[in-house]
N, C-alpha and C positions, 0 to 999 in steps of 0.2 A: 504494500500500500504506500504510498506517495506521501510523506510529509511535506504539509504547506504552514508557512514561515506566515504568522499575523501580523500584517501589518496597517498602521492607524487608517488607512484608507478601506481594508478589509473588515476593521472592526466597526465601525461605522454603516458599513456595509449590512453588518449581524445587526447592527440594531432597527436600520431600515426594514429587515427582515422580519425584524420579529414582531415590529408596529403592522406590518401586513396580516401578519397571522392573526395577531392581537384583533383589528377591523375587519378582517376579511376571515374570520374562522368555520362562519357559517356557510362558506361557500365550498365548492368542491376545491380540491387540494390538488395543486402540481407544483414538483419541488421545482421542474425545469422551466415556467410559467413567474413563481416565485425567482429563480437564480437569474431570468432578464429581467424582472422587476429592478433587482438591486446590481444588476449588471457585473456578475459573477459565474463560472459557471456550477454545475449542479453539485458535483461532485466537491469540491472545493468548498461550497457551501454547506454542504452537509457534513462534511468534517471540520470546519471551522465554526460551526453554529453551537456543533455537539461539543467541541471542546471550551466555550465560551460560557453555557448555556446547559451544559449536562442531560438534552437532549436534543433529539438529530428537530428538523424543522416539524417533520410530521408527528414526531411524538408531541411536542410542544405546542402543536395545535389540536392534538384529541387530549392532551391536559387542559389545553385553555376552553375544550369542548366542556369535559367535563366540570371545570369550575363554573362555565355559565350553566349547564344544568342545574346544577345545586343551589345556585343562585336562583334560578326561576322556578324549583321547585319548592324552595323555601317558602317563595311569594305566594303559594295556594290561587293561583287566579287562575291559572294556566289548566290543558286536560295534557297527559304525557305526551300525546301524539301533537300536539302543541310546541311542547317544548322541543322534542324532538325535530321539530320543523325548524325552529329557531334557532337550532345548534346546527344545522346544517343536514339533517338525516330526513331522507325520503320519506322514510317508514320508523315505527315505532322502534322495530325487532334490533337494527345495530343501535340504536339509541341507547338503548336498555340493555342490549351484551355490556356494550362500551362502560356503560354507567356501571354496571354491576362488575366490571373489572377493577377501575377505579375504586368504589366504596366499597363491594364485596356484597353489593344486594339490588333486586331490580328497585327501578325509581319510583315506582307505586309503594313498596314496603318501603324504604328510605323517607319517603313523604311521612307514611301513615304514623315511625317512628318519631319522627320530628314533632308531628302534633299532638303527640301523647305526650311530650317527654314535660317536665315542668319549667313552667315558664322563668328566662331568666338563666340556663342552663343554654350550653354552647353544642351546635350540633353536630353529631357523628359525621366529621366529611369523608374521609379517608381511610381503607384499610393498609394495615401497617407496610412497610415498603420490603421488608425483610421477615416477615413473621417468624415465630421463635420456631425451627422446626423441633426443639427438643419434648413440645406437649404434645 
């Protein structure tokens, strides 16, 4: 694999990148689409993004998927296939794998948890990134 040398023109680069992701999460994802956006190419940016940023572009935008999920499923206004549209997903089904990757539960139970839980308590976003495998 090719090591590429950061430099300040490149890093500025990551950050234009990840302002795209950041505004544009909802929409369909191409890294190569993204790499002319910030005039880079693909390859080079997805190893310069993931060493900057601790993930490659597409991770860091079904992370940014998933935080707006949680975010509008907080809000109770929304019906899932709703949200699901807002984060950029055709259909309910990867919306809800995705989400239940992320938190470890689909996004109806994740809701249903939050509204029981007592008010004034902080909510379950995250399953653990390393879970202990010794239980």
């Amino acid at each position: 694999m090719k090591k590429y040398k950061s430099t300040a023109a490149d890093r500025k680069k990551i950050i234009k990148a990840k302002e795209i992701i950041e505004v544009d999460f909802n929409k369909p994802f191409s890294l190569n689409r993204l790499a002319r956006r910030v005039g880079m190419s693909p390859k080079k940016l997805n190893v310069l993004f993931k060493e900057s940023q601790m993930f490659t572009p597409y991770e860091f935008m079904m992370e940014h998927r998933a935080h707006e999920g949680i975010i509008l499923l907080l809000q109770n206004k929304l019906r899932i296939y709703e949200i699901a549209w807002a984060c950029g997903y055709d259909t309910t089904e990867p919306f809800s794998k995705m989400y239940k990757r992320y938190t470890g539960m689909a996004p109806s139970k994740w809701r249903k948890l939050q509204l029981s839980a007592p008010k004034g308590t902080y909510p379950y976003i995250m399953k653990p990134l390393f879970p202990d495998e010794n239980l």
